[in-house]
LORO-389836 format. One record per residue: residue in three letters; x, y, z of N, C-alpha, C in turn. Coordinates in steps of 0.2 Angstrom, whole numbers, padded with zeros to 4 digits, always signed. Layout:
BEGIN
ALAXYZXYZXYZ
...
This chain:
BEGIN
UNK+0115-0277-0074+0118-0271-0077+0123-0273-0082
UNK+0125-0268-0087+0130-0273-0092+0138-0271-0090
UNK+0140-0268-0087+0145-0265-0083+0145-0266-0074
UNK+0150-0269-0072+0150-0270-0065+0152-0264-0061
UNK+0151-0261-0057+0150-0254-0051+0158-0254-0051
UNK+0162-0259-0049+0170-0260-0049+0173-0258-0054
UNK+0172-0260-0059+0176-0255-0067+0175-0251-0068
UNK+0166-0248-0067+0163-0243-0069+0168-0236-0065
UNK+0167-0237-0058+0171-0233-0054+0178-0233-0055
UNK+0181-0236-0058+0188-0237-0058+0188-0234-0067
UNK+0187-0234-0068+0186-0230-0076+0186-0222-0074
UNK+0180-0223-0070+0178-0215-0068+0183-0211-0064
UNK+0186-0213-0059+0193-0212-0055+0199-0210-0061
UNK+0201-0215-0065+0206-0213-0070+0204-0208-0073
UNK+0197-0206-0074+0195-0199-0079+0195-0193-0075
UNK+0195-0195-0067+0195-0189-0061+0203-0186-0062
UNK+0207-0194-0064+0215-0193-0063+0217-0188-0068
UNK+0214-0188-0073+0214-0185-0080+0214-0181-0080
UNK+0208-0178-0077+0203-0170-0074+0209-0167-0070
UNK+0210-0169-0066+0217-0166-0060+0224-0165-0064
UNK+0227-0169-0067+0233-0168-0067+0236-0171-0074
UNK+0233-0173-0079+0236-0175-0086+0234-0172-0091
UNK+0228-0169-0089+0225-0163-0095+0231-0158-0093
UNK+0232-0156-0098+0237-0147-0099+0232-0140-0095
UNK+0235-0140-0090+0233-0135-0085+0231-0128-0090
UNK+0226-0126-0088+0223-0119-0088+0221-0114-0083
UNK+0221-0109-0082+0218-0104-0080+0210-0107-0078
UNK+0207-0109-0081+0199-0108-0081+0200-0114-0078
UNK+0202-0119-0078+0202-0126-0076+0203-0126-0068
UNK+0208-0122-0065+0209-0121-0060+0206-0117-0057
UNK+0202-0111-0059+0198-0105-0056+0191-0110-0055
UNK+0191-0117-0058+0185-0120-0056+0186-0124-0050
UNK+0194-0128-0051+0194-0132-0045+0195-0127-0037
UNK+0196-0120-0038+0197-0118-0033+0189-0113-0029
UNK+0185-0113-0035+0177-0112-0033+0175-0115-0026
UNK+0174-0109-0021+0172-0113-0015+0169-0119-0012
UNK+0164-0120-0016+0158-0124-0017+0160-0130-0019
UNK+0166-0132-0024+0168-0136-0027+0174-0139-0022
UNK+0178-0136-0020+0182-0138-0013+0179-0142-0009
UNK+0174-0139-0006+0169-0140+0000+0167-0148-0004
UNK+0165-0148-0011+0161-0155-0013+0168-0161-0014
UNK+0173-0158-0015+0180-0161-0015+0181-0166-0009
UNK+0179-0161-0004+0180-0163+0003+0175-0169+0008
UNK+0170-0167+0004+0165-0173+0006+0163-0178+0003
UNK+0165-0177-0003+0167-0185-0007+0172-0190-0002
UNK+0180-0186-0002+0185-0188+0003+0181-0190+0008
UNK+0177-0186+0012+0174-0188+0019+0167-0195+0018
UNK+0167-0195+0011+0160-0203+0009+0154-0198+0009
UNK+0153-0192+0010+0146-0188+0012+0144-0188+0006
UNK+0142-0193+0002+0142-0192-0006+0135-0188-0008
UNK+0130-0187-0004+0124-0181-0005+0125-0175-0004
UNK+0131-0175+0000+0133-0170+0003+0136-0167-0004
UNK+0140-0168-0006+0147-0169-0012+0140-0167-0017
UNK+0136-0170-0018+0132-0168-0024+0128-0162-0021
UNK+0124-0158-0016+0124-0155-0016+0129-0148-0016
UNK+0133-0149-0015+0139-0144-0016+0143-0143-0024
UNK+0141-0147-0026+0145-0150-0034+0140-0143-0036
UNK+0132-0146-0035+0127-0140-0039+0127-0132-0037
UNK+0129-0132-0032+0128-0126-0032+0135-0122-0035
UNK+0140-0126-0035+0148-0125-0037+0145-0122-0045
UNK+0140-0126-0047+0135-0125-0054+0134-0118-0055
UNK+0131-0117-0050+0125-0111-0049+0129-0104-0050
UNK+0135-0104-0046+0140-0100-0045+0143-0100-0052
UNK+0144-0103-0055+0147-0105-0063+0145-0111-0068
UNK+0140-0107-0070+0136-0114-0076+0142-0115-0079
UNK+0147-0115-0083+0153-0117-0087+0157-0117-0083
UNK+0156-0122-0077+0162-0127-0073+0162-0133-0075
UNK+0165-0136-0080+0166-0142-0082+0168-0147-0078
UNK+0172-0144-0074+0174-0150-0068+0170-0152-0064
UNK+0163-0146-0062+0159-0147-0056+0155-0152-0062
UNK+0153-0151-0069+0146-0158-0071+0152-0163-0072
UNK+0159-0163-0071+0162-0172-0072+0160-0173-0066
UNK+0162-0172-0062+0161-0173-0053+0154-0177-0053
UNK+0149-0173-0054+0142-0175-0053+0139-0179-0058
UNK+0145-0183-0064+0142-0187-0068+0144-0194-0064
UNK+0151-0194-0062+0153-0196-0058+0148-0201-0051
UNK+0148-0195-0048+0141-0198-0043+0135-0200-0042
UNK+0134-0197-0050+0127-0200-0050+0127-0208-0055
UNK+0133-0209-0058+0132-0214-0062+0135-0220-0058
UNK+0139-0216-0050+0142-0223-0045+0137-0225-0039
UNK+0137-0218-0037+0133-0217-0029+0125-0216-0030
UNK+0122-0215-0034+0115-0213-0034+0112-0218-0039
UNK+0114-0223-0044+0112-0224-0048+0107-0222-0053
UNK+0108-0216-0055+0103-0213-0059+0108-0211-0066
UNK+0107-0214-0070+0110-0216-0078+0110-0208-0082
UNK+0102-0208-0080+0100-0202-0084+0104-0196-0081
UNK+0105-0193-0075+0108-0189-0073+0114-0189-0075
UNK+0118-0194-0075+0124-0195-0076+0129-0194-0082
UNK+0121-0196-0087+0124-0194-0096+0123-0187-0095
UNK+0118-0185-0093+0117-0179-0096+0125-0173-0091
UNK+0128-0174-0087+0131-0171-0082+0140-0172-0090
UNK+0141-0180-0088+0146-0181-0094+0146-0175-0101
UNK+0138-0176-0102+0137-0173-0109+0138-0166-0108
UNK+0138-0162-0103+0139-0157-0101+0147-0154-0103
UNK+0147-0159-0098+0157-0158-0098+0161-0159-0105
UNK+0158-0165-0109+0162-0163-0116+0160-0159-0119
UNK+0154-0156-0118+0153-0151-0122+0156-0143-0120
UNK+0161-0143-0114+0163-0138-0113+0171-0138-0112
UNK+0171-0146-0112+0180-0147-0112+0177-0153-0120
UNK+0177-0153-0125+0178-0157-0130+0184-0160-0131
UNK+0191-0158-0131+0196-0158-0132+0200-0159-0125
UNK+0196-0162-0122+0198-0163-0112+0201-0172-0115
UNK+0209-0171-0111+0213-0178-0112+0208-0184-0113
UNK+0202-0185-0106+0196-0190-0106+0194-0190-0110
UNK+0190-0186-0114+0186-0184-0116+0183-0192-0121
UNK+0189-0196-0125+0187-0201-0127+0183-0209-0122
UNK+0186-0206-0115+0186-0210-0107+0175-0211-0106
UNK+0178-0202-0107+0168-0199-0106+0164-0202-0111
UNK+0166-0202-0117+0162-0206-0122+0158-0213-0120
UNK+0164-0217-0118+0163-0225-0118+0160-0225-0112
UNK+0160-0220-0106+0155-0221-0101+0148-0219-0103
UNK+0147-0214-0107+0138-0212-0108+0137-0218-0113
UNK+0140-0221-0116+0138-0228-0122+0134-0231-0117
UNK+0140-0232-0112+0138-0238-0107+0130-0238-0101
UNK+0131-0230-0100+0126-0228-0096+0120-0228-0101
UNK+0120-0225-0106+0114-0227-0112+0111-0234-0112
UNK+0116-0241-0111+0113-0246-0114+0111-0248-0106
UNK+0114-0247-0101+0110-0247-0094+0102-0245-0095
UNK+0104-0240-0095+0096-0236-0095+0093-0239-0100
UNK+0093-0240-0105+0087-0243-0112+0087-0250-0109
UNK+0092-0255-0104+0089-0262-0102+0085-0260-0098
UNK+0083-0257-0093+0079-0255-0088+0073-0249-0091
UNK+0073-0247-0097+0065-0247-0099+0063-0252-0103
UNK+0067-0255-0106+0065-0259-0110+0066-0265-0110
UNK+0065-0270-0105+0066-0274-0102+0066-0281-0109
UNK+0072-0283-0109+0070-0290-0112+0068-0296-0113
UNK+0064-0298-0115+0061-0303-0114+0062-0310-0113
UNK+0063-0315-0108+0069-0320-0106+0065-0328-0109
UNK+0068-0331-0111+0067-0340-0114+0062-0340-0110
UNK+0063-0340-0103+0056-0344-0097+0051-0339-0100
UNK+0052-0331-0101+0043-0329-0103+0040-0331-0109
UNK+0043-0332-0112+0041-0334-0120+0040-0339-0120
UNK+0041-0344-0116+0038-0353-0115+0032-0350-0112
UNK+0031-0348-0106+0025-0347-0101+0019-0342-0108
UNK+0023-0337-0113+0019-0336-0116+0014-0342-0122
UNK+0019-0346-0123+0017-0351-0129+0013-0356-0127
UNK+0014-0358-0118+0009-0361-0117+0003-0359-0115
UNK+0003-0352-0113-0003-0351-0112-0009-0351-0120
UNK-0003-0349-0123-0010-0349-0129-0012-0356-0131
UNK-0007-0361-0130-0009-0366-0131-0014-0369-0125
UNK-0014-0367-0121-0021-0368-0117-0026-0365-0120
UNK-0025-0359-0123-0032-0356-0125-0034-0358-0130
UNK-0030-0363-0138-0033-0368-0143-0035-0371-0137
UNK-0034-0375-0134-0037-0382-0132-0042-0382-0129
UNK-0046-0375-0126-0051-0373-0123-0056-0370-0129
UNK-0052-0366-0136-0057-0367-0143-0060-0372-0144
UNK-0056-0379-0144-0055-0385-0148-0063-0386-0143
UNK-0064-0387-0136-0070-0391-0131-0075-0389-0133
UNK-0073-0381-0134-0083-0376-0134-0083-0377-0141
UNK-0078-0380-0146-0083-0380-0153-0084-0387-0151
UNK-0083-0391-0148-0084-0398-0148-0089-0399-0145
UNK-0092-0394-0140-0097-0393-0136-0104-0387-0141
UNK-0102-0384-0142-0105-0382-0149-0108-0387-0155
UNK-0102-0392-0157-0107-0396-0163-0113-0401-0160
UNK-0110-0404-0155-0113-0408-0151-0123-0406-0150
UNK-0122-0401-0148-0127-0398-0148-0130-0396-0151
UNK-0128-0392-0157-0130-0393-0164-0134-0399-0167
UNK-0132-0406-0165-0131-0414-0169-0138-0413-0163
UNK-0139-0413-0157-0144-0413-0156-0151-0411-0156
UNK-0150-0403-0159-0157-0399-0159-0159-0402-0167
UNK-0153-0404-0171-0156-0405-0178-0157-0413-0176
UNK-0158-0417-0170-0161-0424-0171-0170-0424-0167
UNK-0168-0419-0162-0174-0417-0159-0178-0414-0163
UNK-0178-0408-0169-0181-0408-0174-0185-0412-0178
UNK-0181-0420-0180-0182-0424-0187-0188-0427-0184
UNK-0189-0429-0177-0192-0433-0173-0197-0430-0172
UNK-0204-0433-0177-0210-0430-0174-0215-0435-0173
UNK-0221-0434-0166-0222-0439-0165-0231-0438-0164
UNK-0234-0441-0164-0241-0439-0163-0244-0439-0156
UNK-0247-0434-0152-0248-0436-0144-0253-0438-0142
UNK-0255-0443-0138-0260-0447-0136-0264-0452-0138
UNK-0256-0455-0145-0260-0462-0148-0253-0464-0149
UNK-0252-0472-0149-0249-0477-0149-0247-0477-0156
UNK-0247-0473-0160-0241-0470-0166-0236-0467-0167
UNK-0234-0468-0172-0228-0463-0175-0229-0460-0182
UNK-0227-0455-0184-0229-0453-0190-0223-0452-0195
UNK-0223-0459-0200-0216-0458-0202-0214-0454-0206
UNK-0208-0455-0208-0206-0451-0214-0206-0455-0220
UNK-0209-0451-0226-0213-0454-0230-0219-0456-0231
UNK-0223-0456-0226-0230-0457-0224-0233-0450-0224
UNK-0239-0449-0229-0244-0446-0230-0249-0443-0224
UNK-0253-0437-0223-0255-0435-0217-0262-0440-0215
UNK-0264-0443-0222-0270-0448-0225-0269-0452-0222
UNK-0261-0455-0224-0259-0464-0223-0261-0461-0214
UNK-0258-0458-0210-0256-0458-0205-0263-0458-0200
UNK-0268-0455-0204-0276-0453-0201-0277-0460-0200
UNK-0276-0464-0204-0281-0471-0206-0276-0474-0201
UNK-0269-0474-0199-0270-0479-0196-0271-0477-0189
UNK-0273-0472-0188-0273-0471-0183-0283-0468-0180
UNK-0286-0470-0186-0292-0473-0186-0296-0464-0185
UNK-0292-0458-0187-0294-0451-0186-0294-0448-0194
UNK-0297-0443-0195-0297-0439-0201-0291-0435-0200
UNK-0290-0434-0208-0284-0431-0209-0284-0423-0206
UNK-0290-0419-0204-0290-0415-0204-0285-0413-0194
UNK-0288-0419-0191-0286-0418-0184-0279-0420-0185
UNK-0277-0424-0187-0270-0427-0189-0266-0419-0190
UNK-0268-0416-0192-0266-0407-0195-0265-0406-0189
UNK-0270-0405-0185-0271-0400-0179-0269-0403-0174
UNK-0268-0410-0175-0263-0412-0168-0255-0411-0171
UNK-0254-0412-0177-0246-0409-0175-0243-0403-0177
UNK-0249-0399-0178-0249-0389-0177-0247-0388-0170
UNK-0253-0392-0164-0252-0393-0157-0246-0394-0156
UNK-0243-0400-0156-0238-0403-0154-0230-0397-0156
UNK-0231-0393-0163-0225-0390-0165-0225-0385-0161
UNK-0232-0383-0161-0233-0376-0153-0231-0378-0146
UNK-0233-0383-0144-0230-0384-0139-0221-0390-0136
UNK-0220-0388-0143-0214-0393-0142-0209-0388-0138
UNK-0204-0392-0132-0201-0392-0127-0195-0386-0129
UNK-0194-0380-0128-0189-0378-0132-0181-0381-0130
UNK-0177-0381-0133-0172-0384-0133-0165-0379-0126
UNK-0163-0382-0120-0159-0379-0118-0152-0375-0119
UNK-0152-0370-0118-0145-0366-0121-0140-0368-0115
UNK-0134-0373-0119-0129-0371-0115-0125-0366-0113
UNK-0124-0364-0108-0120-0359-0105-0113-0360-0106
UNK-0110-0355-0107-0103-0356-0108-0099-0351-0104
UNK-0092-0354-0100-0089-0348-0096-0084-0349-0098
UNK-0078-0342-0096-0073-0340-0098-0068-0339-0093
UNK-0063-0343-0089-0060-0338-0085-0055-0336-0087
UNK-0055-0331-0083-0051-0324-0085-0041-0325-0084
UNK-0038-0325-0089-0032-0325-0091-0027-0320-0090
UNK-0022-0318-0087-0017-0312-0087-0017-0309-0093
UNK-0018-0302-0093-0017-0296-0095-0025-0296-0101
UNK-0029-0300-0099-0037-0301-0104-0041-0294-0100
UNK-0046-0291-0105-0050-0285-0102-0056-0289-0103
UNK-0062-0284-0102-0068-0286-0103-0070-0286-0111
UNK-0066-0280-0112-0067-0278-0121-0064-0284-0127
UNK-0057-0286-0123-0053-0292-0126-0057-0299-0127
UNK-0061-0299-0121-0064-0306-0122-0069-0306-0126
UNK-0074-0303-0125-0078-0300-0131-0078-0301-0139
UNK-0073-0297-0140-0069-0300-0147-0067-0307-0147
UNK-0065-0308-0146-0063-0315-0144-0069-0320-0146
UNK-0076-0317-0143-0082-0324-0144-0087-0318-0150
UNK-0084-0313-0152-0085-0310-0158-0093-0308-0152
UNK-0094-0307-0148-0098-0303-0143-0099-0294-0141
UNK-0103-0291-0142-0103-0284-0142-0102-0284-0132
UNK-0097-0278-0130-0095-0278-0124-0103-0280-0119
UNK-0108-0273-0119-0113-0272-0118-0117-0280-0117
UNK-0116-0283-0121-0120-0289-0121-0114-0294-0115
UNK-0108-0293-0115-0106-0298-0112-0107-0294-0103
UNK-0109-0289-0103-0108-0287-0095-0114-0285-0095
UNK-0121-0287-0098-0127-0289-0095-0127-0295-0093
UNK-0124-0300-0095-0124-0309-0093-0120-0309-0088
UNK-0114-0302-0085-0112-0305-0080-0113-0299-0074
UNK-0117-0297-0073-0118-0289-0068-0115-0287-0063
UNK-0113-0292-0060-0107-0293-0054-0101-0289-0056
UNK-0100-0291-0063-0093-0289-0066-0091-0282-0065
UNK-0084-0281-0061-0082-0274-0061-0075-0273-0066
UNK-0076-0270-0072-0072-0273-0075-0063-0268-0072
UNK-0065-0264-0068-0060-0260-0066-0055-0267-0062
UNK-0060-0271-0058-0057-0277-0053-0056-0281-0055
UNK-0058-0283-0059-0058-0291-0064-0052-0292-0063
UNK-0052-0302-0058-0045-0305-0060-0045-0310-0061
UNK-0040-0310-0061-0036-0319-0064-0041-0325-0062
UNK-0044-0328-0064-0045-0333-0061-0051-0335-0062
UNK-0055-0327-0062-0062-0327-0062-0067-0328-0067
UNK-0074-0332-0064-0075-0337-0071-0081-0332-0075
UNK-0081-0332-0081-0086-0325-0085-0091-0330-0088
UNK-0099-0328-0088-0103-0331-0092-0103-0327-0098
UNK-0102-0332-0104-0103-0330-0110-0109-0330-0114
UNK-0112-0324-0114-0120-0328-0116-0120-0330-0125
UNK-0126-0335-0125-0126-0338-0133-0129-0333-0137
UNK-0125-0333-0143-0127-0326-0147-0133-0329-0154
């Protein structure tokens, strides 16, 4: 909180002192503190029944919406006893706007300032040095885990283009180089060029297809099924047929995703 409960109440008491007995007495001022309901809430603040006190403050309201005493009162309890910021500004705001020229009235200021920057730290929570380490290394985990699967990518690559270059003749004690004619290769192999054709037509139809590495993703804090996707430049649909298990409402932390090869 940016203000401590002890000041804050000890500020708000001096503006209750204010309220009571340094302001220049009126007619209206005192037909409020004398309102039934307003006594009765007088008395149950005295008494600590602070619910009590607030609902009696409101209906001191109800009885006279322009009792400026009853929303200081309730600005009061709500910014001490209830901790509810927003009530509080709004009850203050009430009161200067019907006493503007009320002795406190500069007192009421500095407290909604203060209730205001309450209220915006707790929507808008700031971001502290340990999160923003914990965010910096997490991305730095996620290059180092780029860095594998393209490392794992080339690697794979270097090998479909050597299993490629390598082509061999089946069921004879050769090789058929590079640079070496279909003719050179017939004779030495003591067959006509024309089988020579049709065994390595054979061989390129029945050559082994090459295995697709499988690639997984586990799943990071605050990552969707749509984010990862983007991510391996994968259409959603494509990535939640490779994994059908996947619930993406339950998806968590931890959980390992196949990625299929595109």
């Amino acid at each position: 909180m940016i203000f401590s409960r002890a000041a804050f109440f000890g500020v708000a008491l001096m503006g209750m002192a204010v309220l009571c007995g340094c302001e220049p007495s009126g007619g209206s001022r005192m037909d409020e503190e004398k309102e039934s309901h307003f006594v009765v809430g007088r008395s149950r603040v005295n008494a600590l029944d602070y619910h009590g006190a607030i609902e009696s403050f409101t209906e001191a309201l109800e009885a006279n919406p322009r009792s400026a005493a009853a929303h200081f009162e309730l600005g009061v309890l709500y910014a001490e006893r209830e901790s509810d910021p927003a009530a509080a500004i709004y009850h203050y705001g009430q009161y200067l706007r019907l006493r503007p020229d009320a002795g406190n009235a500069e007192m009421v200021r500095q407290l909604i300032f203060r209730l205001k920057q309450e209220l915006a730290q707790t929507v808008l929570p700031v971001t502290t040095a340990a999160e923003t380490q914990q965010q910096m290394e997490r991305m730095a985990d996620e290059v180092r885990q780029l860095r594998e699967e393209l490392a794992v990518a080339k690697n794979h690559l270097a090998e479909r283009t050597t299993a490629a270059s390598a082509t061999t003749v089946s069921g004879q004690q050769g090789v058929v180089r590079s640079g070496n004619t279909i003719q050179n290769n017939a004779a030495q192999l003591n067959r006509g060029s024309g089988t020579v054709q049709n065994r390595n037509s054979e061989q390129a139809v029945r050559r082994t297809p090459l295995t697709v590495v499988r690639r997984t993703h586990v799943v990071k804090s605050g990552e969707t099924p749509s984010s990862i996707a983007r991510r391996y430049s994968l259409k959603l649909e494509l990535l939640l047929s490779a994994n059908p298990g996947l619930d993406p409402r339950r998806m968590r932390v931890g959980q390992a995703l196949t990625i299929p090869a595109t």
